[in-house]
matplotlib code that plots the C-alpha trace (Angstrom):
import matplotlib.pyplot as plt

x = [-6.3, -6.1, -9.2, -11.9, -11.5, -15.5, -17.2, -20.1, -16.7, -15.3, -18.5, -20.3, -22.9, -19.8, -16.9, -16.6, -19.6, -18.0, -14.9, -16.1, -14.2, -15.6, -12.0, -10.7, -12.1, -10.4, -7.3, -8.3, -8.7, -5.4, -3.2, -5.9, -3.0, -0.5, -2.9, -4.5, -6.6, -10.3, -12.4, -14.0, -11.4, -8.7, -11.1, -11.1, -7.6, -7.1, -10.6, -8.6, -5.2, -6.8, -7.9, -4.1, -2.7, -2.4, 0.7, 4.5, 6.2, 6.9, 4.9, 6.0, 4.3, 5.8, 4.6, 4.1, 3.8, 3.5, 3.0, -0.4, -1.6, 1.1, 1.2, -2.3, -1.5, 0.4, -3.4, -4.1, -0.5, 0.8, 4.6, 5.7, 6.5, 9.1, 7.9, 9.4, 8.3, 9.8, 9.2, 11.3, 9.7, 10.6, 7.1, 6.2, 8.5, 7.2, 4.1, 5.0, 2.3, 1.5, 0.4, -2.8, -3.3, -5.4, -2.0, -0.2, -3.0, -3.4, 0.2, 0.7, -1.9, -0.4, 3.1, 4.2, 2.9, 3.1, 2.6, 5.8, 6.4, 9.4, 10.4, 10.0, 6.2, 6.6, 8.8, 7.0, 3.4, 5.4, 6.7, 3.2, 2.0, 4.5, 7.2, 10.9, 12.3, 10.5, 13.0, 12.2, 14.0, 14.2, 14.7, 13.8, 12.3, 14.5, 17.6, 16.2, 14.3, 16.7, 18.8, 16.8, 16.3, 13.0, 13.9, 11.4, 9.6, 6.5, 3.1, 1.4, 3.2, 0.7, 1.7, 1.2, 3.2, 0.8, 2.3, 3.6, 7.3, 7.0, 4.3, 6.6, 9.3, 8.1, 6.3, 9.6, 11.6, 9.1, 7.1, 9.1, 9.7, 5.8, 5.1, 2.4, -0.5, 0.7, -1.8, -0.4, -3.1, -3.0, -3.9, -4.1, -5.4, -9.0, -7.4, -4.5, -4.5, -0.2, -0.8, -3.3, -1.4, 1.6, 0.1, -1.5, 1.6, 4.0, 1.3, 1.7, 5.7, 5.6, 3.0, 1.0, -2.7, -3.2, -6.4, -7.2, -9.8, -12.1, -12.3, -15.6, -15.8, -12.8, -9.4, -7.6, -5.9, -4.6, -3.2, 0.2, -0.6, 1.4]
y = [21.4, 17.6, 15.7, 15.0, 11.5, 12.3, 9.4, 11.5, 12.7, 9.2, 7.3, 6.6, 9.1, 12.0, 13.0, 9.5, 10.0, 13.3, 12.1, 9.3, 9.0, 7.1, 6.5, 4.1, 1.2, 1.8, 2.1, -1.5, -3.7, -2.1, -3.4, -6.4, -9.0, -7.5, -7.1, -9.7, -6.9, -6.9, -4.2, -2.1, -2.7, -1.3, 1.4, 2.0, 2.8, 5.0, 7.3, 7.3, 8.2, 10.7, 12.8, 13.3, 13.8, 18.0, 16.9, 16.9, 13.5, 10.2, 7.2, 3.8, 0.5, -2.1, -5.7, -4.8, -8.8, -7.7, -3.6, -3.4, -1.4, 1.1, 1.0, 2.1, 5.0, 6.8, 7.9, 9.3, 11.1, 11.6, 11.3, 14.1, 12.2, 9.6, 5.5, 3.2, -0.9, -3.0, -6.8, -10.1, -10.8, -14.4, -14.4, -14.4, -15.5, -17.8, -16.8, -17.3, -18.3, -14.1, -14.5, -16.3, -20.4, -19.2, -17.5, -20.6, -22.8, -20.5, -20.6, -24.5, -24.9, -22.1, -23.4, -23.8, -20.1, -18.2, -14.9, -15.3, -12.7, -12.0, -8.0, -8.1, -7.8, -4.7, -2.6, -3.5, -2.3, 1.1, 1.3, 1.2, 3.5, 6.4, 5.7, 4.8, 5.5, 3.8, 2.8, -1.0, -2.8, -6.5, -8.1, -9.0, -6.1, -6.4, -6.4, -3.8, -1.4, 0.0, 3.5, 3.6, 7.5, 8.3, 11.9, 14.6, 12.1, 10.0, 11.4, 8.0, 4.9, 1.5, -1.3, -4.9, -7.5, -9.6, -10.4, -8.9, -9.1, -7.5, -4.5, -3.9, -3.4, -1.2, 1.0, 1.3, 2.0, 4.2, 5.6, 8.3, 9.3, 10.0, 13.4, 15.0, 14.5, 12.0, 8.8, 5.4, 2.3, -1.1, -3.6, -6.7, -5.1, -6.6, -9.8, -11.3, -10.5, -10.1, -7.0, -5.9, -6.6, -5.3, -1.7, -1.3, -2.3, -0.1, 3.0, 2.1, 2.1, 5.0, 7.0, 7.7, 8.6, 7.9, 6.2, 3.3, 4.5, 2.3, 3.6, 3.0, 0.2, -1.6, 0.0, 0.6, 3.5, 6.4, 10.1, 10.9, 13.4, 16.8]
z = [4.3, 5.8, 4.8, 7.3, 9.0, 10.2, 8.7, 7.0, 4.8, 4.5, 3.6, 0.0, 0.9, 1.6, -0.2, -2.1, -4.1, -5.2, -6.1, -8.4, -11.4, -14.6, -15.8, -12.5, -14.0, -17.3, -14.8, -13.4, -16.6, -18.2, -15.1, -13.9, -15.0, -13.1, -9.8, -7.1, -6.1, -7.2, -8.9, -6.4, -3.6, -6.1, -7.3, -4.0, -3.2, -6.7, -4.5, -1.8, -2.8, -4.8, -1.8, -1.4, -5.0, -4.3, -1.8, -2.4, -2.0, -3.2, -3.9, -2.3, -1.9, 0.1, -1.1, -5.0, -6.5, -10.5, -9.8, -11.0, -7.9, -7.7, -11.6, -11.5, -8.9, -11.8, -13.0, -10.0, -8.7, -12.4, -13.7, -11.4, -8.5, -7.7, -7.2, -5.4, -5.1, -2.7, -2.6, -3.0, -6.2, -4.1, -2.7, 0.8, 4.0, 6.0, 8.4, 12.2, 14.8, 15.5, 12.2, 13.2, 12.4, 9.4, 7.4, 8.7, 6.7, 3.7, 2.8, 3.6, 1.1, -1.4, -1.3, -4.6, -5.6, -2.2, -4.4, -6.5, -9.4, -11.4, -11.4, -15.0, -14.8, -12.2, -14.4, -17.5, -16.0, -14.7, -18.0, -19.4, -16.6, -18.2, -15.8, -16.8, -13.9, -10.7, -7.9, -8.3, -5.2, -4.5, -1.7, 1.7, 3.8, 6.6, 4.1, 1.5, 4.0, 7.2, 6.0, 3.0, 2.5, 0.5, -1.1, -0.6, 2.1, 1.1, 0.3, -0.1, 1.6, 0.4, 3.0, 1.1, 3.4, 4.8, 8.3, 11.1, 11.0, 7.5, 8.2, 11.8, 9.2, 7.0, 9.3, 11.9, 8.4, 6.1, 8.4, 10.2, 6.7, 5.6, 5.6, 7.4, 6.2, 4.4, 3.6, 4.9, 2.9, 5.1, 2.7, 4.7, 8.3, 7.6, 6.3, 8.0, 11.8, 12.0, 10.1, 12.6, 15.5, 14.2, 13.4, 17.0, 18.3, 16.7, 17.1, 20.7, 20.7, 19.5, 21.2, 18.2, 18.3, 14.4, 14.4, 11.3, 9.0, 6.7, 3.2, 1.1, 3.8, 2.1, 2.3, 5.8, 6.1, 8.3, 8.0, 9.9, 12.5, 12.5]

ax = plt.figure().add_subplot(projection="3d")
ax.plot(x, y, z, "-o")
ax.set_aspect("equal")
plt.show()
């Protein structure tokens, strides 16, 4: 059975309260050098993703910096399912004007990190995680991305690429290939508003009526409709 997208399911006082588990911020301080995500927001994500851990597919995340998020998924999906991280491990490309005059500011004045990370620090937190064999990819989305075939489709697809050309190209890539059912996580929808635009635009492309939920009030998220 899908889970309820009602927000009495979706909210502290619902299901998240009875899916707490004591052991996600164990999960959080073992990978916390390899993540830029805090605490309860990647807390967060490990509740949500566990709502979906009883389907079939792979796990990808788009955007992975030093793999501590998807690293940390492992607890929550196990070592029976196949990973796949995509990023540049280059950092981020530039942000255009759709990208909002705040991304065009914050990565003027981040210039000489601009979320750099060598893939060495991905495979070695997978490694940790249990898993040898993660499909670790690097490269540009837009080289990386088109007639990539995920075997067995994707269960949980975690979208991490901050502006609009990069979250247009992995949803018009990965997401015909979610399953249904499936769980797509938006991490920057909230933040950066490319991302936003770039999700209600390709929703309306495409016809879908997926609506965005808000998880524990922090994570973005929807379900791919049957």
């Amino acid at each position: 059975m899908m889970p309820s997208t009602t927000a009495s399911r979706w909210s502290p006082a619902g299901i998240f309260g009875l899916l707490e588990h004591p052991s996600y911020p164990l999960v959080f301080m073992r990978f916390r050098t390899n993540t830029l995500i805090g605490l309860q927001d990647y807390c967060a994500n490990l509740r949500l993703a566990s709502l979906f851990r009883h389907l079939p597919g792979a796990i990808v995340e788009c955007g992975t910096w030093k793999g501590g998020m998807i690293a940390g998924l492992v607890s929550v999906f196990g070592t029976g399912h196949s990973y796949y991280l995509f990023d540049s491990f280059e950092g981020l490309p530039p942000a255009k004007e759709i990208d909002g005059e705040r991304a065009l500011r914050w990565q003027a004045d981040n210039d000489l990190d601009n979320c750099r990370a060598s893939i060495e620090y991905a495979r070695s937190a997978m490694k940790r995680a249990g898993i040898d064999n993660a499909q670790i990819v690097k490269g540009w989305f837009e080289n990386t991305l088109p007639g990539r075939r995920i075997g067995g489709g994707i269960l949980l697809l975690r979208i991490d690429g901050d502006w609009y050309d990069s979250t247009m190209c992995i949803l018009e890539n990965l997401f015909p290939q979610v399953i249904p059912g499936g769980c797509v996580i938006i991490d920057d929808y909230q933040c950066w508003d490319g991302c936003a635009m770039a999700v209600h635009d390709f929703l309306s492309r495409n016809k879908r009526s997926e609506r965005i939920g808000l998880f524990n009030d922090r994570v973005s998220f929807l379900i791919k409709r049957h």
